[in-house]
N, C-alpha and C positions, 0 to 999 in steps of 0.2 A: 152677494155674500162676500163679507172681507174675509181674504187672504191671509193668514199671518206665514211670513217666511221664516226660516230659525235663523235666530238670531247667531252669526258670526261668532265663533271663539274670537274674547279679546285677549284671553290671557292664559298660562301654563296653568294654574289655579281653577279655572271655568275648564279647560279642558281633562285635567285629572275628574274633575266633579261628573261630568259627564260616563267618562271612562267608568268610575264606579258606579253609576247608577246603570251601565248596561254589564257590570260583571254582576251584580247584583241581584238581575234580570236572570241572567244563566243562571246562577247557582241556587236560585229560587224556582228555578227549572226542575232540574238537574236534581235540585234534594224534591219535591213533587212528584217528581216519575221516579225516582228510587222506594220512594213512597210508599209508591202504587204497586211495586214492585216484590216489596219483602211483605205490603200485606194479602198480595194472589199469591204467592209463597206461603204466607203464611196459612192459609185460606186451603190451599190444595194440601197441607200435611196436615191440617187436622181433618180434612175429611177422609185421607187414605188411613190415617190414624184410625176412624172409626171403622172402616170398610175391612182393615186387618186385623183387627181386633173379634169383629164379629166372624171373623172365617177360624178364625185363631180358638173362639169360643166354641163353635162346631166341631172343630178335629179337637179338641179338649174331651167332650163327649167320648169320644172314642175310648180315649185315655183312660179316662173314668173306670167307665166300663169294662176295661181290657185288667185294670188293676184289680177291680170289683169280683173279677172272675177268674183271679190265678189262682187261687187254691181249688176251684172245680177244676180248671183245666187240666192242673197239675195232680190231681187224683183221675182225672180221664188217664191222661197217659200212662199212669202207672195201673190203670185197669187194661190198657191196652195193650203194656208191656206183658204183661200177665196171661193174657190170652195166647197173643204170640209163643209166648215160650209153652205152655199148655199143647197148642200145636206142633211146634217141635219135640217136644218131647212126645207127644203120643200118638203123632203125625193121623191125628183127627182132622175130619174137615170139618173146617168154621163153617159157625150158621148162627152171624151174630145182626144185632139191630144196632144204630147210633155208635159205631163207631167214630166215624168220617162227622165233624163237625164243623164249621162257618164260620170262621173268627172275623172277615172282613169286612170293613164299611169302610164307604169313600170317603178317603182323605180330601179336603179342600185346598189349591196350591192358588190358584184361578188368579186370584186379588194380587197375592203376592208377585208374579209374574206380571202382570196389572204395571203394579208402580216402580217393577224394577225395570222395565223397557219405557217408563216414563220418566223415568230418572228422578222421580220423588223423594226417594230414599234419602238421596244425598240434603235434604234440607233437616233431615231430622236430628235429634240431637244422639251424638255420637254414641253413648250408652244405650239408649233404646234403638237403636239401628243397629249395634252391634248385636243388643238380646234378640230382635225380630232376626237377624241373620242366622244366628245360631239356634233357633225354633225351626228354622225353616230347613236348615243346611241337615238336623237329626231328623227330621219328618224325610225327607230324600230318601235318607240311610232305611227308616223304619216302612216304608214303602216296598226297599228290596227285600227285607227280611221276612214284613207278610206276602212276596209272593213267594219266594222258598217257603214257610212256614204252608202256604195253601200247598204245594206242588208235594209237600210232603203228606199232609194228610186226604189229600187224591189217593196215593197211593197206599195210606194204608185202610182208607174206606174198601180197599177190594176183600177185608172181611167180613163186611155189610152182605147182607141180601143170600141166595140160598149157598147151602153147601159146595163145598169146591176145594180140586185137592191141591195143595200148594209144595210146590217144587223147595231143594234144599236153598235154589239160587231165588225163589220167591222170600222164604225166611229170612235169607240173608239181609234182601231189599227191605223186607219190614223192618227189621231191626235197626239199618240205618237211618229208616225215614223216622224213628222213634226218636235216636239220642238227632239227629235233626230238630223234631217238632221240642223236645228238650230242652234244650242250646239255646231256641230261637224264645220260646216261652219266656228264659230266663231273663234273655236279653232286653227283649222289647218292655217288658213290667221294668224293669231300672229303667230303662231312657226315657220310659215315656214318664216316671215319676220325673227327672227331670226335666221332660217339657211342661211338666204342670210346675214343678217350681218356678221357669223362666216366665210361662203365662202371669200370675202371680205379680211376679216383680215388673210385668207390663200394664197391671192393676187388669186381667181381665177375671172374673168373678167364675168360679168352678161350679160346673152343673155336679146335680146328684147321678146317681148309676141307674141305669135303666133296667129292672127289675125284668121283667118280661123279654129282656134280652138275654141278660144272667140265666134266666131259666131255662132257656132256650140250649144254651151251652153246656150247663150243667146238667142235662139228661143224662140218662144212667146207660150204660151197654147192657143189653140182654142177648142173651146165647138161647140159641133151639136144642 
């Protein structure tokens, strides 16, 4: 087997020629694995893309539903208000049915959490990482406010179930946990219409309201 040896630089000219055919080498390198680089980048934010969207479309349901049903809730309460004062004033004991009702279902954060300890976030484009922040940042907020909202209608479900006679410092706690459950009603129906606008503008597609949940909600109080 012949040998060929490399042939000796003769001159400034052969050795520049050289020179660039091995920078040439690099940076044909170099652009190949940047390559590779921005398309698993690219690769790993469209699938957190889909992965957030679909959790983002489940707590949307909530919304939904939660908008779907503020005019019942907001005639419960003010049947609730009614009762209460009914009891104050004629310090009868309650013996009512469906007071105390269920407003909650589990919010999904899971995913989001997901791709912010993977650091995914940061490849996306700046407006859609801004809107997914700010979905996520009012979901937090709407989280505290249905466990106040539950913690209040605990306590005014203690007019559910049989007779019982209630204390002036009992009235007192009903009527707080009312303009309570009030406040918060109001509150959450506005935000969460804005988290369906923000949905929206992340193009994720709004489910209808779940009928059989509304109905649920909107049962009526009956008194014995």
């Amino acid at each position: 087997m012949d040998i060929h040896k490399p042939k000796p630089v003769s001159n400034l000219r052969e050795f520049l020629s050289e020179i660039a055919v091995v920078v040439c080498g690099i940076l044909i390198a170099i652009g190949l694995e940047q390559g590779v680089e921005a398309w698993r980048r690219a690769d790993a934010v469209s699938a957190a893309r889909s992965a957030l969207l679909r959790e983002i479309a489940l707590d949307d349901r909530y919304f939904v539903d939660r908008e779907a049903m503020a005019p019942c809730v907001e005639k419960h309460i003010a049947k609730t208000r009614a009762l209460v004062e009914q009891v104050a004033a004629t310090h009868a004991e309650p013996n009512a049915d469906g007071v105390g009702i269920g407003l909650g279902k589990f919010l999904e954060t899971s995913e989001w959490e997901t791709q912010r300890a993977a650091r995914t976030l940061a490849d996306f484009p700046a407006r859609e990482r801004s809107l997914l922040s700010l979905y996520y940042q009012q979901l937090a907020d709407i989280e505290v406010w249905r466990g106040e909202e539950g913690r209040a209608w605990n306590v005014l479900s203690i007019l559910d179930g049989p007779p019982k006679r209630l204390s002036d410092a009992d009235i007192a706690g009903l009527r707080v946990s009312i303009q309570s459950a009030t406040g918060l009603e109001r509150l959450m129906v506005s935000q969460m219409a804005v988290e369906l606008q923000r949905s929206k503008q992340l193009g994720v597609a709004l489910p209808g309201p779940d009928p059989g949940w509304r109905e649920m909600a909107c049962r009526d109080i009956t008194t014995g």
